[in-house]
N, C-alpha and C positions, 0 to 999 in steps of 0.2 A: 473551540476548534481551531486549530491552527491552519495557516495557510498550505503547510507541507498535508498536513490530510487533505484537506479540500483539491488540490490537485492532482493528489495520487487518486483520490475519490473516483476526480473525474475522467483520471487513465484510465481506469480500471473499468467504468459506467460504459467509457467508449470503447474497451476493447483495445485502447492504439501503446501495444507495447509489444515488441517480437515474440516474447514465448511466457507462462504462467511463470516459470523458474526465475527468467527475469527481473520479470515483476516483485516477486518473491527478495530478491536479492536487493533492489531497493529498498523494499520495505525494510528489509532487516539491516542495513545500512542506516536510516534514520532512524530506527530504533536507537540501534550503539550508539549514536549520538545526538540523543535524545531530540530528535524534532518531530517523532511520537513520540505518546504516550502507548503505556502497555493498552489500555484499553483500544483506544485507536490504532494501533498493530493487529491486534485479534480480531476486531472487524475487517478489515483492508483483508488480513490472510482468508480470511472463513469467506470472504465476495469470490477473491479469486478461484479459489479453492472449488465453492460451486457452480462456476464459469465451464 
């Protein structure tokens, strides 16, 4: 588990990001440059997603 999941983890756990799209858009930011994994992208979007 990387450190970049373990913090988005725990943006996302608390809620503290201005809008789901947002959020969404970092995610997919560290994706491209790989500081996720595909796995760990698919979980972080499917949390937000049922937020």
């Amino acid at each position: 588990m990387s450190l970049t999941y373990k913090a988005c983890k725990s943006m996302i756990d608390r809620q503290s990001y201005t809008t789901k799209e947002d959020m969404q858009s970092k995610l997919d930011i560290f994706l491209l440059n790989n500081r996720l994994t595909q796995v760990e992208y698919d979980e972080l979007s499917q949390q937000i997603a049922t937020q």
